[in-house]
C-alpha positions as CSV (number, residue, x, y, z in Angstrom):
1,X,-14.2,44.2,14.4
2,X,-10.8,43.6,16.1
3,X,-9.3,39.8,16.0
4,X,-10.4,38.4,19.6
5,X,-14.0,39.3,18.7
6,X,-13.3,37.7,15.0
7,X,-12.2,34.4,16.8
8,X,-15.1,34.4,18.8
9,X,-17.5,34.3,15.8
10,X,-15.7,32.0,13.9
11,X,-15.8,29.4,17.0
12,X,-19.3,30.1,17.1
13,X,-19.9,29.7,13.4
14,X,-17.7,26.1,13.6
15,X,-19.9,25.1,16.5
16,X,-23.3,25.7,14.6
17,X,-21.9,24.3,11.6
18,X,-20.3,20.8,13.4
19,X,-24.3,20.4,14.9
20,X,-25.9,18.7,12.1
21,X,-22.8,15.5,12.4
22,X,-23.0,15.2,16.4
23,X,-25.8,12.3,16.3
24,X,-23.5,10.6,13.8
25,X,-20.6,11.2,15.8
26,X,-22.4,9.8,19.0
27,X,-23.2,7.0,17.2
28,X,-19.8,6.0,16.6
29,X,-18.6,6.8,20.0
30,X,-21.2,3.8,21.1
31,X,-19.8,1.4,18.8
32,X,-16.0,1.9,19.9
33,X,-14.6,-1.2,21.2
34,X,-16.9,-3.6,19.8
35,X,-14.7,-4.5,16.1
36,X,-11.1,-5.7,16.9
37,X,-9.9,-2.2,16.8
38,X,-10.2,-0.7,20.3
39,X,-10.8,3.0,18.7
40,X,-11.9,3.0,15.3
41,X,-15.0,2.0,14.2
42,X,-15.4,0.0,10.9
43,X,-16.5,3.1,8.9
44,X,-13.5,4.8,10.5
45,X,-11.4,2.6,9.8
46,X,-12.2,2.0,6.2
47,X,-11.7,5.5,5.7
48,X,-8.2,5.4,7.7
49,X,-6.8,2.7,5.5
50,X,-7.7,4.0,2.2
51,X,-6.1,7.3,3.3
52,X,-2.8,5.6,4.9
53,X,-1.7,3.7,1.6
54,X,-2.2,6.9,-0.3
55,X,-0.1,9.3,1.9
56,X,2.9,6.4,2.6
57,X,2.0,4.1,-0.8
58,X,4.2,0.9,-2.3
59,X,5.0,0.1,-5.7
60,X,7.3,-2.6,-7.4
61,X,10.1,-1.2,-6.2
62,X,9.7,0.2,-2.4
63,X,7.8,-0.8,0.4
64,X,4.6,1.0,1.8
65,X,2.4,0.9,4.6
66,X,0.2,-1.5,3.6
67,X,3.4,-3.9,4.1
68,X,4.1,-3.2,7.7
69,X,1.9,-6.3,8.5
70,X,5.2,-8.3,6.9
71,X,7.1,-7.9,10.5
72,X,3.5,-7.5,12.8
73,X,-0.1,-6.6,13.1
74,X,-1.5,-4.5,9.9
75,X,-0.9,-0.8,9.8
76,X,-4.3,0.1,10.9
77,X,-3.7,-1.7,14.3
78,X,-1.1,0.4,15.0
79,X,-2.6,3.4,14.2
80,X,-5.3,2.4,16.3
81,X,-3.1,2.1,19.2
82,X,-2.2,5.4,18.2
83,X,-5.5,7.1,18.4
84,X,-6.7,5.7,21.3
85,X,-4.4,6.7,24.1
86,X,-4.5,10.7,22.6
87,X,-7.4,12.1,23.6
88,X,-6.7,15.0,20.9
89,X,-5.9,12.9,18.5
90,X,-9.4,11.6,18.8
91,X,-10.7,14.5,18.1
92,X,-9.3,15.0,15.0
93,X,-10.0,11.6,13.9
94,X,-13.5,11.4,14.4
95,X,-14.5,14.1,13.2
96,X,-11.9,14.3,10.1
97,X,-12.7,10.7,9.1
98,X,-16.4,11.6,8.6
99,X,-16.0,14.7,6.9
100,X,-13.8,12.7,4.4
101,X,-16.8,10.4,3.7
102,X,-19.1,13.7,3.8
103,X,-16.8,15.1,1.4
104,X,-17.0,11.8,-1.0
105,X,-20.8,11.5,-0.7
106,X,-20.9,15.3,-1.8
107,X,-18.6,15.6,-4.5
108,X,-19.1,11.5,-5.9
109,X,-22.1,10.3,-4.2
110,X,-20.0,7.3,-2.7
111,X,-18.0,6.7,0.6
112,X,-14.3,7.5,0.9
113,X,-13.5,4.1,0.5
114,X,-15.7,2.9,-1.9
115,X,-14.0,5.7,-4.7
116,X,-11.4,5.6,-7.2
117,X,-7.5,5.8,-6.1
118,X,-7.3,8.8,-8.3
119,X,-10.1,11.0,-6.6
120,X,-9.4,9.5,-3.3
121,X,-5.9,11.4,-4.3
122,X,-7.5,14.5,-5.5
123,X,-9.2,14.8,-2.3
124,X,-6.5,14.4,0.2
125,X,-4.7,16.7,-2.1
126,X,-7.3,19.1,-1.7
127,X,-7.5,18.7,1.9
128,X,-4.1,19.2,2.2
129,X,-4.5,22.4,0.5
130,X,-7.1,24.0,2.6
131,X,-5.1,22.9,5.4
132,X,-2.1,24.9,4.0
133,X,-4.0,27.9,2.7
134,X,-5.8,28.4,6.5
135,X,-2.0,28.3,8.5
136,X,0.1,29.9,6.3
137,X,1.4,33.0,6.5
138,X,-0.6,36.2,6.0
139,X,-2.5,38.9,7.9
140,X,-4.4,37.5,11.6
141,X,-7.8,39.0,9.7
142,X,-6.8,37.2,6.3
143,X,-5.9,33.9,8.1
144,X,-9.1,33.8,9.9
145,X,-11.6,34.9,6.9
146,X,-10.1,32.1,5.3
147,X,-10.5,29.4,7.8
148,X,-14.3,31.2,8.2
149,X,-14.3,30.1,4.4
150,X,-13.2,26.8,5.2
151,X,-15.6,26.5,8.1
152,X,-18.8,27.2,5.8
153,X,-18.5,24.4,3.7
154,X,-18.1,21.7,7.5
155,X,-21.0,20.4,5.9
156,X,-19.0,19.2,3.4
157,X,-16.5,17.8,4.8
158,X,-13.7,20.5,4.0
159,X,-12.7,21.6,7.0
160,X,-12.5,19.0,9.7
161,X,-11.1,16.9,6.8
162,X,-8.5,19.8,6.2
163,X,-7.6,19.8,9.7
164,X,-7.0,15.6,10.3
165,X,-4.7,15.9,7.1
166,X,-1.0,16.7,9.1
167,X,-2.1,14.7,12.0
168,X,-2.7,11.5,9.9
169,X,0.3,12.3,7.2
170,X,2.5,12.3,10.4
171,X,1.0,9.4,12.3
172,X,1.0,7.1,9.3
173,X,5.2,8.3,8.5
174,X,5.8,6.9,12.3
175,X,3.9,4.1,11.6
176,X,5.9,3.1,9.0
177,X,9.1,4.3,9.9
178,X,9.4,2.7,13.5
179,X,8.3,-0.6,11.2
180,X,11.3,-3.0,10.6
181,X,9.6,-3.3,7.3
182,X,11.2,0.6,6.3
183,X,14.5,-0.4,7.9
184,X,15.0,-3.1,5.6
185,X,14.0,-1.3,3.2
186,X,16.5,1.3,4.0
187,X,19.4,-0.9,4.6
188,X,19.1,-0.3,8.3
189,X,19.6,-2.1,11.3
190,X,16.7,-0.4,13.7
191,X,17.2,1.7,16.7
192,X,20.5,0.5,18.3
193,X,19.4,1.0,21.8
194,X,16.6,-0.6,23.3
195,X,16.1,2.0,25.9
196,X,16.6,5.2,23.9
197,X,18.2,7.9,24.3
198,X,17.5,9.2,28.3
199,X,21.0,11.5,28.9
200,X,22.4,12.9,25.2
201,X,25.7,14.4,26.5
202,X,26.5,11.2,27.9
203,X,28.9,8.5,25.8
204,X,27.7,5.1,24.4
């Protein structure tokens, strides 16, 4: 079987496999806008939140997301924003969000948000390694029998989960770093013009 044909199946084995969360997923759609998020719905959002303050977390000693609200609107707000003027990035929300809770209800018969901080950990972890195992380097016929691997367990949240993990790992790090609350923490006075950067060679 050559790789175009391979890629063809596998879309059409991620396409049967994504069929069984589409009323779900339109269900959601007709509830955006109605919380005081103007993307995420409330299960979303739950889900979104319990994620964010494990991938950028606070302690005693340093700051996290959860403290952006210190200087502003909560974290989720802004991610929020965020997700709701990227059409792609809705994408991968939506779907990822719910595999995460498909994923919890499999493996601990609970929502995301409703388990432990320690398997909540093990489970982004374990996202985060599908997500490395089906981009890294390798043969085109290895890479795509393991992302067909990844794709017969959508059921269970794996893949789509898998594939929201450097989207939402990035997005929450800009949160909180465009946040005065990191450039305090950081000793930092914050970007030191207002208008950026729009000619590099030029002098300041």
């Amino acid at each position: 079987m050559s790789i175009r044909c391979f890629n063809v199946f596998l879309n059409l084995c991620l396409s049967g496999a994504s069929r069984g969360t589409s009323k779900e997923l339109a269900r959601r759609d007709s509830e955006r806008g109605r919380s005081t998020l103007r993307w995420f719905t409330p299960d979303e959002a739950a889900v979104a939140e319990a994620l964010a303050t494990i991938i950028v977390p606070s302690d005693e000693d340093t700051p996290g997301i959860e403290e952006v609200c210190v200087f502003g609107p909560p974290a989720i707000v802004a991610l929020d924003n965020l997700v709701a003027t990227s059409p792609d990035r809705q994408n991968l929300y939506s779907r990822g969000l719910l595999s995460f809770d498909a994923w919890a209800l499999k493996e601990h018969r609970c929502r995301f948000a409703e388990m432990s901080k320690e398997d909540q950990i093990m489970l982004l972890r374990s996202a985060q390694r599908i997500y490395e195992g089906c981009t890294e380097k390798g043969s085109p016929i290895r890479k795509a029998w393991r992302r067909l691997r990844a794709i017969a367990h959508t059921r269970d949240g794996w893949y789509f989960a898998s594939q929201l993990y450097p989207q939402i790992r990035d997005d929450c790090f800009q949160v909180f770093y465009t946040n005065p609350v990191s450039w305090t923490w950081l000793d930092y006075d914050g970007p030191p013009m207002d208008e950026g950067y729009p000619k590099l060679a030029a002098r300041h």
